[in-house]
FIDO-955991 format. One line per field, with one value per residue: z, x, y of N, C-alpha, C, O in turn; residue number from 0. Coordinates in steps of 0.2 Angstrom, whole numbers, plus 2048, in hexadecimal, padded with zeros to 3 digits. Example, Ala and Ser with C-alpha at 12.3 -4.5 7.8 and 13.67 -1.06 7.14 Angstrom:
npz: [827|823];
npx: [842|840];
npy: [7E4|7F5];
capz: [827|824];
capx: [83E|844];
capy: [7EA|7FB];
cpz: [827|827];
cpx: [842|840];
cpy: [7F0|800];
opz: [82A|828];
opx: [847|843];
opy: [7EF|806];
pos: [0|1];
END
This chain:
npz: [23A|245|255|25D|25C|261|26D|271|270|278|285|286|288|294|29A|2A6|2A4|2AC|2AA|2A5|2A7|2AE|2B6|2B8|2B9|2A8|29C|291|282|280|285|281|275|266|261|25A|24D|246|24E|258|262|26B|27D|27E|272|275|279|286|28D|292|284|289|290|286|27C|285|283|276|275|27D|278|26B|26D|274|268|261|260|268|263|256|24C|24A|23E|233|232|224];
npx: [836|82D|82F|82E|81F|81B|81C|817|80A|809|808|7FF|7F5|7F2|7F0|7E1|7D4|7CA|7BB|7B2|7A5|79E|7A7|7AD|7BD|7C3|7C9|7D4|7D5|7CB|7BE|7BE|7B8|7C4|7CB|7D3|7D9|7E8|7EF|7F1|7F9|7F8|7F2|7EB|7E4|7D8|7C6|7C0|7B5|7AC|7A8|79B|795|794|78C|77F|77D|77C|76F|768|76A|764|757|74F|74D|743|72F|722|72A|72D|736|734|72C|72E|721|71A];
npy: [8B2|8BD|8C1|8CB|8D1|8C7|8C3|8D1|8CE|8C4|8C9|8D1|8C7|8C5|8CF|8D9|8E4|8F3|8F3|904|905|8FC|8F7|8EC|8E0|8DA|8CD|8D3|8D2|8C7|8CF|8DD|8E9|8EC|8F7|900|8F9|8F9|8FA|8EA|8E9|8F0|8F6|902|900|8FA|8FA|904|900|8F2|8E5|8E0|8EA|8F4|8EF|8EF|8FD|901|8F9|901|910|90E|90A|913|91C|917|912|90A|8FE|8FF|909|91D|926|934|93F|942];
capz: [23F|24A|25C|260|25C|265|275|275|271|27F|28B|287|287|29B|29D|2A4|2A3|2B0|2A5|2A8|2AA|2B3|2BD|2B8|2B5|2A6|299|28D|27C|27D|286|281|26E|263|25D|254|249|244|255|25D|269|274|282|27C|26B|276|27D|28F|28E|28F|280|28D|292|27D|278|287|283|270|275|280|275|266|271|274|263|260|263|268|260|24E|249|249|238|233|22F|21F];
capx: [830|82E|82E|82C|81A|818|81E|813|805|806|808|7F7|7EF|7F0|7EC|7D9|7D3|7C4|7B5|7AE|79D|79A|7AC|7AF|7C3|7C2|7CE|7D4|7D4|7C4|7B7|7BD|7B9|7CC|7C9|7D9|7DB|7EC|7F7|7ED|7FD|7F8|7ED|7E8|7DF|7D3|7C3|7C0|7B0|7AB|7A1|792|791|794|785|77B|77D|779|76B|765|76A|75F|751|74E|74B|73D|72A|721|72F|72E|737|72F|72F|72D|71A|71A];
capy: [8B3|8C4|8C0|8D1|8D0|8C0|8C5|8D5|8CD|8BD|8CA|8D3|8C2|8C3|8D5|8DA|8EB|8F5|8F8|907|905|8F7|8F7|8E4|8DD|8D5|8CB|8DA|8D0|8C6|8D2|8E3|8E9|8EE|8FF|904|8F4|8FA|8F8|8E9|8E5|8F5|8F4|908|900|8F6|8FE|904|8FE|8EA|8E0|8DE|8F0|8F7|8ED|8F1|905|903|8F7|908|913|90C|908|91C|91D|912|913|902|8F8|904|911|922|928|93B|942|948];
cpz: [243|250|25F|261|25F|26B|279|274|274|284|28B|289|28E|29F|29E|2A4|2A9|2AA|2A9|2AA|2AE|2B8|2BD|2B6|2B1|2A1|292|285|27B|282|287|278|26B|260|256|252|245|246|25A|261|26D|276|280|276|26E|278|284|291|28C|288|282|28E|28A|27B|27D|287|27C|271|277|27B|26D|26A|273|26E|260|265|263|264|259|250|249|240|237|231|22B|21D];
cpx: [831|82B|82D|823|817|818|818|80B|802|807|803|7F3|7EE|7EE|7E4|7D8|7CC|7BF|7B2|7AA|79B|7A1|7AE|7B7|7C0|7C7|7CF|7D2|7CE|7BD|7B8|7BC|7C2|7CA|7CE|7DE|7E3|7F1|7F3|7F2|7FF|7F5|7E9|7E2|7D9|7CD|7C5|7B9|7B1|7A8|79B|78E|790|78F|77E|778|77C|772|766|763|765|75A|74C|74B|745|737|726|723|730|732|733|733|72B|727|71D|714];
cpy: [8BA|8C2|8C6|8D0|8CA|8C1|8CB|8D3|8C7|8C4|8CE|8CE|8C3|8CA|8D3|8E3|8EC|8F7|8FE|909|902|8F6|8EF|8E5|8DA|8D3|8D2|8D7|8CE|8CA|8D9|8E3|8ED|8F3|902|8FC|8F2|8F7|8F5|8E4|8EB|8F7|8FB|905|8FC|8FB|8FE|901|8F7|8EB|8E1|8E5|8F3|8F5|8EE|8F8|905|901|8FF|90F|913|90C|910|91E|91B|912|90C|8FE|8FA|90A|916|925|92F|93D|945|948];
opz: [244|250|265|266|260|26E|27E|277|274|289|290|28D|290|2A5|29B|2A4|2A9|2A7|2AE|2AD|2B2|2BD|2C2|2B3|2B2|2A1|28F|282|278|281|28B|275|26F|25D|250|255|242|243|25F|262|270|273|281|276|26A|279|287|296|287|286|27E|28E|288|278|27A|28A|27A|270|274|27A|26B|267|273|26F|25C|26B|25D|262|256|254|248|23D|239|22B|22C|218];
opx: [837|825|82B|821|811|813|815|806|7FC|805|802|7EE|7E8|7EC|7E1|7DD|7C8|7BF|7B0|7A9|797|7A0|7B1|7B8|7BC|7CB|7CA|7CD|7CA|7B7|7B5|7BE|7C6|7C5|7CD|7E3|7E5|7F4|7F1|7F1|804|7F2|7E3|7DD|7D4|7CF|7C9|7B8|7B4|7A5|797|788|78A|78C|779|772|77B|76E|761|75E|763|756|746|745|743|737|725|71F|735|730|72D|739|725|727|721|712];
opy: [8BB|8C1|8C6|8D0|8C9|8BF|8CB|8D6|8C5|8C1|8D1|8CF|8C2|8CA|8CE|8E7|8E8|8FC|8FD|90E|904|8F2|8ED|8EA|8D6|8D8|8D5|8D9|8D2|8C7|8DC|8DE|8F0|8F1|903|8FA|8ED|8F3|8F8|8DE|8EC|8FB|8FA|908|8FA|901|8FA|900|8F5|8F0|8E3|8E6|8F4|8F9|8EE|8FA|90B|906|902|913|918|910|910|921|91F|912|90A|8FA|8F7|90E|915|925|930|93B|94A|94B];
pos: [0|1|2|3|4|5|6|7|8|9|10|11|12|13|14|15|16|17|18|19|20|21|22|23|24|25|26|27|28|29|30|31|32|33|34|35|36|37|38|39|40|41|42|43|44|45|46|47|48|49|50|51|52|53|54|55|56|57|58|59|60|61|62|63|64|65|66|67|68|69|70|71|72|73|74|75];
END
């Protein structure tokens, strides 16, 4: 067995991180996304952003694009 791996990754479980959008602490494993799926026993491969804010900012972001609830699509 590799205890080394076990050790660093009980002592992430009890990290939080600031989001920074909305400025909450929150638990770093279950409410940020893992970015760099490679090396996920360091607190860098997490986002800086929550779950709640990342889907509030696509929600927005798609929402710009669309015209009463369609797509616009190109006049040809």
């Amino acid at each position: 067995m590799d205890f080394d791996s076990q050790i660093k990754l009980e002592h992430l479980l009890f990290k939080e991180r600031r989001c920074r959008s909305c400025g909450e602490s929150k638990d770093l494993i279950s409410e940020y996304y893992l970015y760099r799926k490679s090396k996920p026993h360091l607190p860098s491969s997490y986002a800086y952003e929550c779950k709640d804010c990342a889907v509030k900012r696509m929600i927005m972001s798609r929402s710009s694009t669309t015209v009463f609830g369609h797509y616009e699509y190109p006049d040809w």
